[in-house]
Backbone as a chain_set.jsonl record, in Angstrom:
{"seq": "XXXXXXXXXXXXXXXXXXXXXXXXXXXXXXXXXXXXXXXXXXXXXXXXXXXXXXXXXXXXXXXXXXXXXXXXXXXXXXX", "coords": {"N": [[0.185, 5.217, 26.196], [-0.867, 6.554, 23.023], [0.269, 10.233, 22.306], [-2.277, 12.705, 21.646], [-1.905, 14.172, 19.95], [-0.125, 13.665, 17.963], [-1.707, 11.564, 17.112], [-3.54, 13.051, 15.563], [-1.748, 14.523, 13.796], [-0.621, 11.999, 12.092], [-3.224, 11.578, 10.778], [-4.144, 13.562, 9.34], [-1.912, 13.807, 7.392], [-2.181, 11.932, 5.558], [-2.208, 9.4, 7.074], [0.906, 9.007, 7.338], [3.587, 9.392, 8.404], [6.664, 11.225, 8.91], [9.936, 10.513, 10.301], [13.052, 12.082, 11.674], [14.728, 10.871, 10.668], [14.003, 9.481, 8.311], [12.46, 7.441, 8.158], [9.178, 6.048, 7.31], [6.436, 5.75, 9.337], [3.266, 4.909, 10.704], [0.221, 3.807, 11.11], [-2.009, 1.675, 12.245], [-5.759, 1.269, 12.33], [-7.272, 1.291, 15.286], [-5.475, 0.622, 16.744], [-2.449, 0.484, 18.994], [0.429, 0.279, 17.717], [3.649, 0.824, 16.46], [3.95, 0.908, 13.198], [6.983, 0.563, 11.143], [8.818, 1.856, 8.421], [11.498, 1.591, 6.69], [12.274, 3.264, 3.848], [15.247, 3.684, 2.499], [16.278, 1.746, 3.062], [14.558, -0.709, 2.266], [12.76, -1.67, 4.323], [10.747, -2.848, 6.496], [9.179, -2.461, 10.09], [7.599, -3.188, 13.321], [6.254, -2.951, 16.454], [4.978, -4.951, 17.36], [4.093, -8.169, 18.994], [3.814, -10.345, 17.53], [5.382, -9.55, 15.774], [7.575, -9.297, 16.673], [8.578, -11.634, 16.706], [7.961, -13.505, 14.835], [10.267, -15.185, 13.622], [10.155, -17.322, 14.515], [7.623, -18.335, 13.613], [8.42, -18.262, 11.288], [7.386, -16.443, 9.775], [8.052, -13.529, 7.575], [6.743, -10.824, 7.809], [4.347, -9.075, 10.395], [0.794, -8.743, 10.943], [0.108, -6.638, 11.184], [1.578, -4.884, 9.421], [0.96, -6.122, 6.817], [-1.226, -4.885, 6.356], [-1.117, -2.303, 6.814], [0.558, -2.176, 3.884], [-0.947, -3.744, 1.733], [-3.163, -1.504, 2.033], [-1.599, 1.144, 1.349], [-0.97, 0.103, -1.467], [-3.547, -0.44, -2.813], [-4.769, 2.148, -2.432], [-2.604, 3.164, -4.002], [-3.46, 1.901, -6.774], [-5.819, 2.486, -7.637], [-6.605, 4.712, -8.041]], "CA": [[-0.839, 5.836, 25.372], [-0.3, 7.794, 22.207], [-0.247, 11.751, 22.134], [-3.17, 12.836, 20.55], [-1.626, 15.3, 18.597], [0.595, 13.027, 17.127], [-2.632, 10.813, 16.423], [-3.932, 14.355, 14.568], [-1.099, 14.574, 12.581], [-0.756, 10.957, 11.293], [-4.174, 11.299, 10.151], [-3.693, 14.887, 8.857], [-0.994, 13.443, 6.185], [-2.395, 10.438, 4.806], [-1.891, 8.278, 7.582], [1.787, 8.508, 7.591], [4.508, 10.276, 9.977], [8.235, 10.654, 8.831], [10.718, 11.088, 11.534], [14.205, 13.071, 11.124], [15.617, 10.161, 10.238], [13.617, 8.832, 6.989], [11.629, 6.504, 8.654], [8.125, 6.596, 7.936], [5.356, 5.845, 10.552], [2.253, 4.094, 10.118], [-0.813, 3.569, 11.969], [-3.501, 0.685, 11.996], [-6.74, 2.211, 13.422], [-7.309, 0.791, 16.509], [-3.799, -0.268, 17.588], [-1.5, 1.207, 19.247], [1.335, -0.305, 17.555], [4.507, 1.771, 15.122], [4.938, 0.226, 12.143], [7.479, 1.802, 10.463], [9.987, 1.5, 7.0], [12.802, 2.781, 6.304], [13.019, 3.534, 2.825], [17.146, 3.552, 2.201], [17.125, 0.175, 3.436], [13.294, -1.233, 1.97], [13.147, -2.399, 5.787], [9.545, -3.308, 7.695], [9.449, -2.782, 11.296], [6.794, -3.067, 13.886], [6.632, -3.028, 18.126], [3.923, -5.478, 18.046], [4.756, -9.282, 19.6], [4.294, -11.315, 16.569], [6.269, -9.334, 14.643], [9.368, -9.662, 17.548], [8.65, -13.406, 17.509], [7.682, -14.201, 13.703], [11.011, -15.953, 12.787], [9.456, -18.856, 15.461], [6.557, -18.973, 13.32], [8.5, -18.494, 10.021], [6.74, -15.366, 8.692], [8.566, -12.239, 7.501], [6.048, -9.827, 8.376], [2.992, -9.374, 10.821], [-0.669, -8.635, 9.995], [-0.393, -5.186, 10.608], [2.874, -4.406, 8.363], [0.835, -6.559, 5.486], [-2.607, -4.286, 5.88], [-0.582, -1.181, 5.732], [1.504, -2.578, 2.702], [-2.096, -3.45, 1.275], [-3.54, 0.036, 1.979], [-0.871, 1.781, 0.39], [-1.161, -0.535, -2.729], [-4.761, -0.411, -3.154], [-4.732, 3.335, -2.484], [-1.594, 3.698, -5.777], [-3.599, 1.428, -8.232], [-6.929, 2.701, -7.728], [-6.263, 6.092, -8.218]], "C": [[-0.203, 6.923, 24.5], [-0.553, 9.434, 22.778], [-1.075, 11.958, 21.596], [-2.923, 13.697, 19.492], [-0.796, 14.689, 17.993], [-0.637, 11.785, 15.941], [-3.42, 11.62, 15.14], [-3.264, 14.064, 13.328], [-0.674, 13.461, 11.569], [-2.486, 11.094, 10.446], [-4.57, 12.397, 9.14], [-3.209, 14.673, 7.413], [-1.089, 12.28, 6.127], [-2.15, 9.047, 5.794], [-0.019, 7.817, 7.845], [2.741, 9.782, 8.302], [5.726, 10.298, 9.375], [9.19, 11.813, 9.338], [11.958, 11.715, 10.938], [15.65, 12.357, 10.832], [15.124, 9.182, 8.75], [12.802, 7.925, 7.732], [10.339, 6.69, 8.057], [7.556, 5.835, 8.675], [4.427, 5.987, 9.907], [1.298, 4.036, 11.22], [-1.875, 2.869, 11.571], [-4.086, 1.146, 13.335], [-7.121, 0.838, 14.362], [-6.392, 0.005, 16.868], [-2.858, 0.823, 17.762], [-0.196, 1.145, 18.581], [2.067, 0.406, 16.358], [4.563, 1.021, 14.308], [5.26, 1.278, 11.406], [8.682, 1.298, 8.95], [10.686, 2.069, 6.841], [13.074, 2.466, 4.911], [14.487, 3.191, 1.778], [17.4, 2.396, 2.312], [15.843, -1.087, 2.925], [13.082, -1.927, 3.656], [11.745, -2.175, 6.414], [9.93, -3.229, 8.941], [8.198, -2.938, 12.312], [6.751, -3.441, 15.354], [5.376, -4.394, 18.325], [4.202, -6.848, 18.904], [4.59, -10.376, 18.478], [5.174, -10.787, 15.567], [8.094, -9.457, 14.87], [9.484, -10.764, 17.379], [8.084, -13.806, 15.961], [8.983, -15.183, 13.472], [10.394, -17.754, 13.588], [8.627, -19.383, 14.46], [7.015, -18.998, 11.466], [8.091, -17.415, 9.242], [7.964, -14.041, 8.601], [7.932, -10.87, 8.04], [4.678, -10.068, 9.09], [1.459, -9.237, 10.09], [-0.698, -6.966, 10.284], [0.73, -4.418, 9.46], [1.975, -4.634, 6.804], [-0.788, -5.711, 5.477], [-1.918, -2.868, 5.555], [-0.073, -1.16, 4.261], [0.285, -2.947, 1.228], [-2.913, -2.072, 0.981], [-2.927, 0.864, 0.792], [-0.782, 1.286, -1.434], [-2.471, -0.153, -3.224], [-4.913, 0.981, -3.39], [-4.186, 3.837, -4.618], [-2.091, 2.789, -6.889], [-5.194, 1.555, -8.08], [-7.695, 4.104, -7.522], [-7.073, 6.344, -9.711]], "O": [[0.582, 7.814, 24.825], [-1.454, 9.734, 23.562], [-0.983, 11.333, 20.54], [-3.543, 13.897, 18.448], [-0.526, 15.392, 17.019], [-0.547, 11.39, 14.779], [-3.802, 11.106, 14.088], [-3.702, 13.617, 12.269], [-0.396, 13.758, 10.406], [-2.609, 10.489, 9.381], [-5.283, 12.114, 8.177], [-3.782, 15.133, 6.426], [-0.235, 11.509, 6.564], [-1.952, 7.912, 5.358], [0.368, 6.756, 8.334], [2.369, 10.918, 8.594], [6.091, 9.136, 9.197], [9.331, 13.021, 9.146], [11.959, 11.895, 9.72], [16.826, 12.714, 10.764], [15.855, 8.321, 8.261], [11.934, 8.353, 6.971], [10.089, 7.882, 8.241], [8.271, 4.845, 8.838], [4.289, 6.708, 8.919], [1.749, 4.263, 12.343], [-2.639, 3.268, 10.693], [-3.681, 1.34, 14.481], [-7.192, -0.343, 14.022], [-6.507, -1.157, 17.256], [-2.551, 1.748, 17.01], [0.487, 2.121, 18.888], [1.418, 0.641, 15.338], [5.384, 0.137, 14.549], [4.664, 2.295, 11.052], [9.168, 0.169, 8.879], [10.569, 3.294, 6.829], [13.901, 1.604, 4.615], [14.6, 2.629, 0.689], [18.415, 1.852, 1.878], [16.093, -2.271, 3.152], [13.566, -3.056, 3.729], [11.659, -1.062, 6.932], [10.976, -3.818, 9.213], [7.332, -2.548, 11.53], [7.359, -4.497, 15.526], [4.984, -4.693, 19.454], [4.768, -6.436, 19.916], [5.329, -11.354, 18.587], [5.647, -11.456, 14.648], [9.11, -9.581, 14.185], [10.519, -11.252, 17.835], [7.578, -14.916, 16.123], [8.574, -16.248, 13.009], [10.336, -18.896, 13.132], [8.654, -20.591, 14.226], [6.328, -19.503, 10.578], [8.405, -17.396, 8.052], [8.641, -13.727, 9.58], [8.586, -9.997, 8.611], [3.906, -10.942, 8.696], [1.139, -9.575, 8.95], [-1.431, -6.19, 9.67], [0.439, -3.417, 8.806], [2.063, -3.848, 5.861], [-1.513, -5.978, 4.519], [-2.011, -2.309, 4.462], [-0.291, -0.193, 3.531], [0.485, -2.587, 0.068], [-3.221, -1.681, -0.145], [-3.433, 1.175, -0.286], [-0.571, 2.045, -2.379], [-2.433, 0.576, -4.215], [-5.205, 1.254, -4.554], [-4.695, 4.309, -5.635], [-1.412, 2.736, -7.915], [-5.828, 0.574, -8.469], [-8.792, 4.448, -7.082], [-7.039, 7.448, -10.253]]}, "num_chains": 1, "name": "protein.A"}
């Protein structure tokens, strides 16, 4: 189970978290699950189990990598 004060502060700053290594940190509401990017490297990541096990099914990214990746889009062109 998350910290809740970490759940604070993701929601605090837009929904995103970035660690002391460039990463940022992501959160889809009601999941526990990190997705995170690293920037320096354009790089998707996520703890969930289709996203450990997509190359089986062929996909590059899960469904929560592509609603954040949505979010953030929709958010910067509807500004």
């Amino acid at each position: 189970m998350e910290h809740p004060l970490v759940q604070q502060i993701v929601e605090l700053f837009d929904g995103v978290l970035v660690d002391e290594y460039g990463w940022r940190h992501y959160k889809v509401e009601g999941k526990d699950y990190d997705i995170s990017f690293d920037p320096s490297r354009l790089d998707w990541a996520c703890d969930c189990p289709a996203f450990k096990y997509r190359y089986k099914f062929k996909k590059k990214y899960c469904k929560h990598i592509l609603k954040v990746q949505d979010k953030n889009f929709n958010r910067r062109y509807n500004k």
